[in-house]
C-alpha positions in Angstrom: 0.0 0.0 0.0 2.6 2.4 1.2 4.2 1.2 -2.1 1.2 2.2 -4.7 1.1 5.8 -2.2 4.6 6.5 -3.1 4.2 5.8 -7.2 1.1 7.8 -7.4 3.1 11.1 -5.9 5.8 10.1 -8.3 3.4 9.9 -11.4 1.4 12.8 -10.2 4.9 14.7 -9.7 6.3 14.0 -13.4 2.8 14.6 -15.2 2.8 17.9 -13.5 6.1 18.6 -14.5 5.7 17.5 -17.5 2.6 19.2 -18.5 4.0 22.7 -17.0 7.6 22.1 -19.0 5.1 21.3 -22.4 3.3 24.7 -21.4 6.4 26.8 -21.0 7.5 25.5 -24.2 4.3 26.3 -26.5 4.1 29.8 -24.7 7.6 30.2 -25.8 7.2 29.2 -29.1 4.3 31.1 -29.4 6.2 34.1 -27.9 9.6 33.3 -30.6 6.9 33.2 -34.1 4.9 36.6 -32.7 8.5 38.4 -32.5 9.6 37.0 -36.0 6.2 38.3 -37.3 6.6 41.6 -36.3 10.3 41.3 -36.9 9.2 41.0 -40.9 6.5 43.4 -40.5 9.1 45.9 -39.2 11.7 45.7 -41.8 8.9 45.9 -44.2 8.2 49.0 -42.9 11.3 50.6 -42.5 12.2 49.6 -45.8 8.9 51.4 -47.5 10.1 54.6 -45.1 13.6 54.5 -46.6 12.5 53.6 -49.9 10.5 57.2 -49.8 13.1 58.8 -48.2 15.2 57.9 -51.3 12.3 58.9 -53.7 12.6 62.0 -52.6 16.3 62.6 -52.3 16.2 61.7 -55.8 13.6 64.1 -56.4 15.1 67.1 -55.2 18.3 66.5 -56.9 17.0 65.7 -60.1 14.8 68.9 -60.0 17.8 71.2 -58.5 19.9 70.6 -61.6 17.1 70.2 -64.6 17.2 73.9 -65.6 20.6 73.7 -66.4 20.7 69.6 -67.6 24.1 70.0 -65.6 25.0 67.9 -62.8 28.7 68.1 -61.0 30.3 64.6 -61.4 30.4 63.8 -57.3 26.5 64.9 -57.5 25.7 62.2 -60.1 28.1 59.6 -58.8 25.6 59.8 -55.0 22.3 60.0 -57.5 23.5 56.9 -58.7 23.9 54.8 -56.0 21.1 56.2 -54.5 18.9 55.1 -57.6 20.8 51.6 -57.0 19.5 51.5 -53.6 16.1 52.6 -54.1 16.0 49.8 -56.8 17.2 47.4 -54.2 14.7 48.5 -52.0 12.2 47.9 -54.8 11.4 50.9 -56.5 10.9 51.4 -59.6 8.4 54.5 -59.8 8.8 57.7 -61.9 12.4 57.9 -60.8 13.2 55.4 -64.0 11.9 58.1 -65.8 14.2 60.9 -64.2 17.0 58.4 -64.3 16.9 58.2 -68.3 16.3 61.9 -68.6 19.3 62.5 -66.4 21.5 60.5 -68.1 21.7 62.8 -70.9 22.9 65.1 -69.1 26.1 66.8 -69.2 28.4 65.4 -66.4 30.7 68.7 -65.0 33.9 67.0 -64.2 35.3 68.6 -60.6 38.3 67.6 -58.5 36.3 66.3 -56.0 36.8 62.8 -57.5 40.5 62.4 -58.3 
């Protein structure tokens, strides 16, 4: 009797264990996939910020230097790999259209590069 006492506190004992470790797993699991979710949902965002950040750098600089269809050589060299970027980021709105416009251009060589 004292026997059949002890293995029921020693069953009871590991299914209580057991059933809190299997709880504290699935919470933490479920805790792990909610934090990769909004990970992704994050960098999504940040990446459509930047990506209008970009658009509009672009922007301005294509519309500082259009008058003219000038553009220093250091100027165009940062518009570039901005537009690489942007496209990276996956953009591919009106700025294609700036970017082939720009391209004709005349490039004003300064020392800034050398």
């Amino acid at each position: 009797m004292t026997q059949q006492i002890i293995l029921n506190i020693i069953f009871t004992i590991t299914g209580v264990l057991v059933t809190s470790s299997c709880g504290y797993l699935a919470n933490k699991a479920r805790n792990y996939h909610q934090a990769l979710k909004n990970k992704g949902e994050n960098e999504k965002l940040q990446n459509i910020a930047l990506q209008n950040i970009l658009q509009k750098q672009l922007t301005d600089v294509f519309f500082k230097y259009e008058s003219k269809q000038q553009i220093p050589d250091y100027v165009y060299k940062n518009w570039l790999n901005l537009l690489k970027t942007y496209e990276q980021l996956g953009g591919n709105d009106y700025i294609h259209t700036l970017a082939k416009k720009i391209e004709s251009w005349e490039i004003i060589k300064t020392d800034i590069l050398q």
